[in-house]
Structure formats: structure tokens, C-alpha cells
N, C-alpha and C positions, 0 to 999 in steps of 0.2 A: 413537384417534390413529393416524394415518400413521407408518411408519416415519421417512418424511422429518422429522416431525415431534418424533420420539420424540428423531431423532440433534438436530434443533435443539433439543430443549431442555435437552440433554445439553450440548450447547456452550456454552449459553449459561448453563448451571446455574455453569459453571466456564473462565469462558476465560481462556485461555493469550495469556503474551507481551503484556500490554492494557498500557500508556502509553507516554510519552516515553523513547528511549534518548538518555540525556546524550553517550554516549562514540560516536554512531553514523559511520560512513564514509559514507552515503547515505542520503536523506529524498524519498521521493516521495510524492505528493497528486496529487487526482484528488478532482474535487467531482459530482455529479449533479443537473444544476439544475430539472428534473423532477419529480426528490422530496425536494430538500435534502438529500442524505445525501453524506457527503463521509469518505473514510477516507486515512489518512495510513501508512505503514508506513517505518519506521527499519530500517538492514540495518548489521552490524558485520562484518565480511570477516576472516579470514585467511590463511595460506599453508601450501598443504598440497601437497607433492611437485612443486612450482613451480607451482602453479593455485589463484586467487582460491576460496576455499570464503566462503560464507556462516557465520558461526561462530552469529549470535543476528541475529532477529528480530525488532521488534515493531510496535505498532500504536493509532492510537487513530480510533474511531470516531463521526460524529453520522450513527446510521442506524438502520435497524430490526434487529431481531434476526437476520435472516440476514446482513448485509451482518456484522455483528459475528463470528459463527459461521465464517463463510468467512474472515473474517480472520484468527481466530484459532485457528483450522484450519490457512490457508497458512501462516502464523510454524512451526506446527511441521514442516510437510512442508519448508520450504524450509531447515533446519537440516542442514548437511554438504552443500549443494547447490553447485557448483559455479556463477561466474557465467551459462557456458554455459546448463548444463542449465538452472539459475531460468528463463533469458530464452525459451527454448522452452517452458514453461508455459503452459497457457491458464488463461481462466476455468473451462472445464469442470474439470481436473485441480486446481483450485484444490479448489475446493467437491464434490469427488468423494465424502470422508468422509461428506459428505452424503445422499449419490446424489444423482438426478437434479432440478434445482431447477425449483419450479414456472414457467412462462412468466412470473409477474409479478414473480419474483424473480432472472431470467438476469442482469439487469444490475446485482444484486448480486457476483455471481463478475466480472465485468467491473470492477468500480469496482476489485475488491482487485486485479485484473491488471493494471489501468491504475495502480494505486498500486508495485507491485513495477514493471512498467516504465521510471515515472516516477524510480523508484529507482535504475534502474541504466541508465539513459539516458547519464549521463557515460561509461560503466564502457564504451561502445561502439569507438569511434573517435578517440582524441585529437587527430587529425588535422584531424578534421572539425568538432572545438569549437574546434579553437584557430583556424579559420579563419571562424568564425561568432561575430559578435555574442554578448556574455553574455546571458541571459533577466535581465529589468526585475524579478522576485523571485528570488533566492536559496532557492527551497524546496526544494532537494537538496543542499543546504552544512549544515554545523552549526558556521555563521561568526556568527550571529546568534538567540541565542536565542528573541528575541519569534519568531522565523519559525517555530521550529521546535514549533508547536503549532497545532492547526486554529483558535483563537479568536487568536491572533496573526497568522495571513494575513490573518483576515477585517480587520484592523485596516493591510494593509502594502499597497504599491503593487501585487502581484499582482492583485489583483480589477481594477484598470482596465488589467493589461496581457490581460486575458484567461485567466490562467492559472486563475483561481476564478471564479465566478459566482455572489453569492448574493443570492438575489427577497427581497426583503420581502414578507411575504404582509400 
């Protein structure tokens, strides 16, 4: 085995921070219509020295074993993170613990960036949500419980505003 391999199965023997946080501040999703694999990550915030910290984490995933790995990888690096610092994140730094991901697996670390972004997308500019349109799903509120589970969007008006896409094979 690959070392890359060794670490994923290491991750996946035991991953960290996996389902729904009840009590979350922020919920971003992020679907890959490609491969069907769609990961969701909850974030719980605090206050620490007067700056938003990340206090917990979590995630749940329909994907393959790395996109789960990376997820459940970034839950723990982003704990005591700073809104800032999280948002300067890549995919690469996501799935690091990993090292280096194979070419058919980059858009695994991507999904989970695109899910922490998706998260802290409100957390940007208030100025600039209050002068825009609300988004036609709520997947970043935890105002609506159906929403706040991947088998609950596929069921909510997000799929026909474009936020989710998913093929029937």
C-alpha cells in the first residue's frame, strides 16, 4: 500500500466529527454532479479575545472514502480556527494529513472547501446579504430541520434553485 493509502485508511478506520450538529451557527453543502458525492459540514463558533473561533465541527458525507477522510480531517484542523484564517483554507491544506491526493481524487478536497465556504459565506459581509436577495433554500440556517441533512435537500426547493444537483442514473 501507498502511504497515501495507508493514511486513508486510517481515516476512514475511525472518523472524526461524522453527523448532524443540532446546535450549529452555520451549515454549508456543496453537491458534485459528476460523481454524486455531496458533503455538508456544520460549524459552532465562539468568542475568543474578540474574534469569531470555530469551537466544533462536523460533517456528513454521500461519497467515496477520501471525500469522507478529508472531511473528517478538516473538522479537526479547523477547531480553534479563526473565521479568517478557516476562509484562507484551500483544498489542498484541507486534505494535507493526507498528503498529496491522487489527480482523480483533487475534487474530493474541493467538495469539503466548497462545504466550509458554503459555511461561512453569511459570516462575510453583512452589508452585502442584506442588500441581496435571500437564496430559494436555507442550507446555511439551522431554521429548518428537514434542511439540515443531505437526504432533506434532495427532498427541498434547493435542487430546482440550482444550489444541489442530483442525476438519476
Amino acid at each position: 500500500m501507498s502511504d497515501f493509502e495507508d493514511k486513508l485508511q486510517t481515516a476512514i478506520a475511525n472518523p472524526q466529527n461524522m453527523g448532524e450538529m443540532a446546535d450549529a451557527d452555520a451549515v454549508g453543502t456543496v453537491g458534485n454532479p459528476e460523481c454524486g458525492d455531496m458533503v455538508r459540514m456544520w460549524l459552532k463558533f465562539t468568542e475568543k479575545d474578540g474574534k469569531k473561533i470555530i469551537d466544533r465541527a462536523s460533517f456528513q458525507s454521500f461519497g467515496c472514502q477520501t471525500a469522507i477522510a478529508v472531511a473528517s480531517l478538516a473538522t479537526e484542523m479547523l477547531k480553534g480556527k479563526t473565521v479568517a484564517e478557516a476562509r484562507e483554507m484551500k483544498s489542498a491544506d484541507l486534505s494535507k494529513p493526507l498528503g498529496p491526493l491522487p489527480p482523480m481524487k483533487l475534487h474530493c478536497g474541493d467538495m469539503v472547501e466548497g462545504a466550509l465556504r458554503d459555511a461561512l459565506r453569511d459570516d462575510r459581509d453583512t452589508t452585502a446579504a442584506e442588500s441581496s436577495p435571500a437564496p430559494a433554500s436555507n442550507t446555511n440556517t439551522n431554521t429548518n430541520t428537514n434542511t439540515n441533512t443531505l437526504l432533506g435537500d434532495m427532498q427541498q426547493p434547493a435542487l430546482r434553485s440550482g444550489k444541489l444537483k442530483v442525476i438519476k442514473l
